[in-house]
N, C-alpha and C positions, 0 to 999 in steps of 0.2 A: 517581474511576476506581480500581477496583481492581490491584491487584500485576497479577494473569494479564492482566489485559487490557493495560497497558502492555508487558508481556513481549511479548504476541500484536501489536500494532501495532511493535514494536520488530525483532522478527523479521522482519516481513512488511517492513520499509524495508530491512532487511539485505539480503532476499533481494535486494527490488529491484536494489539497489545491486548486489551481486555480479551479478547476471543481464546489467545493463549494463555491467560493466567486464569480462565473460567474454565479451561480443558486442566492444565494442572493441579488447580487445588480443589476441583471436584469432584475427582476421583483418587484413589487410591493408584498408587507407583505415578502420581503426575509428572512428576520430575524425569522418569528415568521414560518415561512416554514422548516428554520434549524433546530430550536428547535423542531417541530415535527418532525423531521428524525429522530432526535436523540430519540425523548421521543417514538416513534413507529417502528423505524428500515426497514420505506419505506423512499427511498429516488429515486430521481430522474434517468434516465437512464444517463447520463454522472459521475454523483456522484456512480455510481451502478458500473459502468465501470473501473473507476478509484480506487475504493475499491478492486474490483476482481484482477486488474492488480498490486496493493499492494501487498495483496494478496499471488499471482502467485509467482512473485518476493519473498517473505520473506519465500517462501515455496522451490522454488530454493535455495536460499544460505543454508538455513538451510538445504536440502539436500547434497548441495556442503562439507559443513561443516564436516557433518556427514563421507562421504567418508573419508575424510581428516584424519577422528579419528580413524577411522576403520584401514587406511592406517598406521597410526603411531603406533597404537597397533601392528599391525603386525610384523610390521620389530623392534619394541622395545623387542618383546618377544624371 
């Protein structure tokens, strides 16, 4: 795995994480709000966002990866 791509997967958790703790402590019952995301799998659109963009990103590298494998079978055989 390259440097940018850890950075890029790194960022995308960040966000995550901030997305969910700016829905908890910004409103009132945020706590018992998280725990229904989780127990029901609706959660809010910036949490939706930031999931997606996880995501995206963990679906790149592991394409990236893949290339990479494809690449070194080649020129190994």
């Amino acid at each position: 795995m390259e440097a940018s791509q850890a950075d890029q997967i790194r960022k995308a958790i960040e966000s995550l994480i901030d997305a969910k703790l700016l829905d908890a402590l910004s409103k009132p019952g945020g706590l018992d709000r998280l725990l229904a995301y989780r127990a029901t799998g609706v959660a809010p659109f910036g949490v939706r966002m930031a999931q997606r963009k996880l995501t995206d990103v963990l679906q790149q590298t592991a394409s990236h990866q893949g290339e990479h494998q494809d690449e070194y079978a080649t020129h190994a055989a």
